[in-house]
C-alpha angles and dihedrals in degrees: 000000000000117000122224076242098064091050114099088232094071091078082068099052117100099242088064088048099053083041103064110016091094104049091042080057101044086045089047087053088048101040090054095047089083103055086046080088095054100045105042090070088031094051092032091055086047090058089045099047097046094050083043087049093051111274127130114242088245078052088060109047094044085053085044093049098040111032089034094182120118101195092048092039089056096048098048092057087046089052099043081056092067096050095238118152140278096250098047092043081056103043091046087054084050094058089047103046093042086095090077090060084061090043093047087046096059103035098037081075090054090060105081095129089050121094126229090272096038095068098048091053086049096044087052087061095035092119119150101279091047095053087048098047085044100049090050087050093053095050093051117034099354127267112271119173091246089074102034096052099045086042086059098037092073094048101057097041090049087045097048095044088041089060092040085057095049094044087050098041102017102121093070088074108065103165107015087186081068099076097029093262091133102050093050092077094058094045095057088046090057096050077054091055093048090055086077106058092103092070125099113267099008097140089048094051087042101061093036097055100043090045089062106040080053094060096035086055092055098037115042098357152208131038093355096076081070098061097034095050089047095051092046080052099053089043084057096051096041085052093050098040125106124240107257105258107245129237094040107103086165100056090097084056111098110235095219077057096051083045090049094047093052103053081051086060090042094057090039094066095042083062 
């Protein structure tokens, strides 16, 4: 007989919730110690470059706070150094930020457990270390807002002081390639992109993608070798993908989490 624990309403009770709010909180914390590394020089290089580039400190952080997108931040004050126009500075931030349509495609199935504003909250921080980090959560124990949103909590606040202490004390840092700053964001993207390799058809989507995104890059150009390449890469997967099997509204449901659920049960009765 099916428990009220393998239903996938459960998730929804209030016992799974107080179960499991605190230790999604506490792994959300953990898991974005790491990237903490990658984004203070980053962020830091970002605050510099845009005082340096002719923005007021107050410029900086509302562009910070509300566009909230390092790669297309980066582009748009390189390319308001070059006196292009508004249209092409905005289409050129829209190349680069498409990825996060693909990104918002593939995890917004995975919030079920999420409500209406929830996920627009959650779709807002979705950057590339929070859609990995999501995307490994939901594979393993299931992806609840507790962990998502302090996950991404400490990215933004470290993102947004990083780029106030770079704005402030910027100018110590001539030359940050110097020291090896700029290389430690694409390392730890790569580590992101190895996490992966257990997938169907990774290597597949792998080569596919940067392929693309190689011959985009020498062909057309940046940044649109990053949305190319990403889209080749998506075309690739959803060839390659199997249809979902009927009949098994469950199979999104982690089984460590049915297991999990059903010892709860188990102690609740005792009780």
């Amino acid at each position: 007989m099916t428990s009220q624990f393998d239903r996938p309403q459960f998730h929804r009770t209030s016992s799974y919730n107080n179960r499991y709010f605190s230790r999604d909180i506490k792994d959300g914390l953990r898991d974005a110690l790491p990237i903490m590394a990658a984004i203070v020089p980053f962020g830091a290089v970002f605050g510099a470059v845009a005082i340096d580039s002719g923005l007021s400190f107050l410029e900086m952080l509302v562009t910070s706070l509300s566009i909230y997108a390092a790669a297309s931040q980066y582009v748009m004050i390189d390319l308001m150094g070059q006196t292009l126009p508004v249209w092409s500075i905005v289409l050129a931030v829209f190349a680069v930020n498409f990825r996060h349509v693909l990104y918002s495609a593939s995890i917004g199935r995975k919030m079920t457990l999420f409500s209406p504003l929830q996920k627009a909250c959650a779709f807002f921080l979705l950057v590339d270390p929070q859609f990995a980090a999501s995307e490994t959560r939901a594979a393993t124990v299931g992806l609840r807002p507790a962990y998502y949103f302090s996950y991404a909590a400490v990215i933004y606040i470290t993102w947004i002081a990083s780029n106030c202490v770079g704005a402030l004390f910027g100018s110590l840092i001539e030359n940050p390639a110097t020291y090896g700053l700029d290389f430690i964001l694409p390392l730890y993207f790569t580590g992101l992109v190895a996490g992966f390799h257990k997938r169907p058809n990774f290597i597949l989507v792998l080569l596919v993608s940067g392929g693309v995104a190689l011959l985009t890059y020498f062909t057309i150009g940046s940044p649109w070798h990053i949305t190319l390449g990403g889209i080749a890469g998506l075309i690739v997967a959803a060839a390659q993908s199997r249809p979902p099997q009927k009949n098994n509204p469950e199979r999104n449901i982690p089984e460590n989490t049915h297991q999990e659920g059903t010892a709860l049960e188990e102690s609740t009765a005792n009780a």
